[in-house]
C-alpha positions in Angstrom: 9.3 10.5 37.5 7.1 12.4 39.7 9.3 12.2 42.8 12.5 13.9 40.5 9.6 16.0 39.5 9.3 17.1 42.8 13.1 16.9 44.2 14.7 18.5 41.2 12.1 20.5 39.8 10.1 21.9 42.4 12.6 21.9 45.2 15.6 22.8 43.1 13.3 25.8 41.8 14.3 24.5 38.5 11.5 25.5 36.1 12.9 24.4 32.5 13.0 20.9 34.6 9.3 21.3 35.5 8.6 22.2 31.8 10.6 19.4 30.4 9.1 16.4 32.6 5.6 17.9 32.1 5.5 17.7 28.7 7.3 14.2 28.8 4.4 13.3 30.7 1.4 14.8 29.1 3.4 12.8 26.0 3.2 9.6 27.8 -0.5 10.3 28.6 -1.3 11.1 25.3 0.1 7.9 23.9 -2.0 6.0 26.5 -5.2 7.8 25.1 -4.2 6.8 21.6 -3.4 3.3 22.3 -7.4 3.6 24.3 -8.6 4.8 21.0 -7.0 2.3 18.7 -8.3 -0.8 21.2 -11.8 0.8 21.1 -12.0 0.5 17.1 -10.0 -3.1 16.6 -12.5 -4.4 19.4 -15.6 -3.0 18.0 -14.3 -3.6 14.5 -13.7 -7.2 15.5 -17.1 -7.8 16.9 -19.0 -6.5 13.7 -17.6 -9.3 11.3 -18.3 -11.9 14.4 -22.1 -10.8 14.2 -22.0 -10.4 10.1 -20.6 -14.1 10.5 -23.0 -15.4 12.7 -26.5 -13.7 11.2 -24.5 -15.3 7.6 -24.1 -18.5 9.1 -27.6 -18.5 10.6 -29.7 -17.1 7.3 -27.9 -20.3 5.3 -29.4 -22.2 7.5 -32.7 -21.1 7.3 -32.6 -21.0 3.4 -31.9 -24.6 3.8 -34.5 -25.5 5.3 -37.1 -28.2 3.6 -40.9 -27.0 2.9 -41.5 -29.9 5.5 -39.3 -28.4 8.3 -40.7 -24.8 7.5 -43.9 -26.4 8.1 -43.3 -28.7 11.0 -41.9 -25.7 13.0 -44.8 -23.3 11.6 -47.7 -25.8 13.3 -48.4 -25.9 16.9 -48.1 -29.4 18.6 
């Protein structure tokens, strides 16, 4: 794209060419920075609920602990 850019555009002296595959590019670009965007908040979306998961998962299991657990771990050996 950039070497038609180049032969027909800017050697050709053909300007509505030039304008034309610009703004095909800066389209293309944009796209790119959306797509950036949208991966950003899946991933960060995703990672929430794995942590919401885990500190569930891991405050059940403390809740379940016996008195004599809680107070086996509280003692020193």
């Amino acid at each position: 794209m950039t070497a038609n850019l180049v032969d027909k555009g800017i050697i050709g002296k053909n300007l509505p060419y030039i304008w034309q595959t610009g703004g095909k590019m800066l389209l293309v670009s944009a796209l790119g920075l959306l797509a950036a965007f949208g991966n950003i908040y899946f991933a960060s979306h995703q990672a929430m609920q794995v942590g919401q998961r885990l500190r569930a998962m891991l405050f059940a299991k403390v809740l379940t602990l016996s008195d004599e657990e809680s107070a086996a771990l509280a003692s020193p050996l």
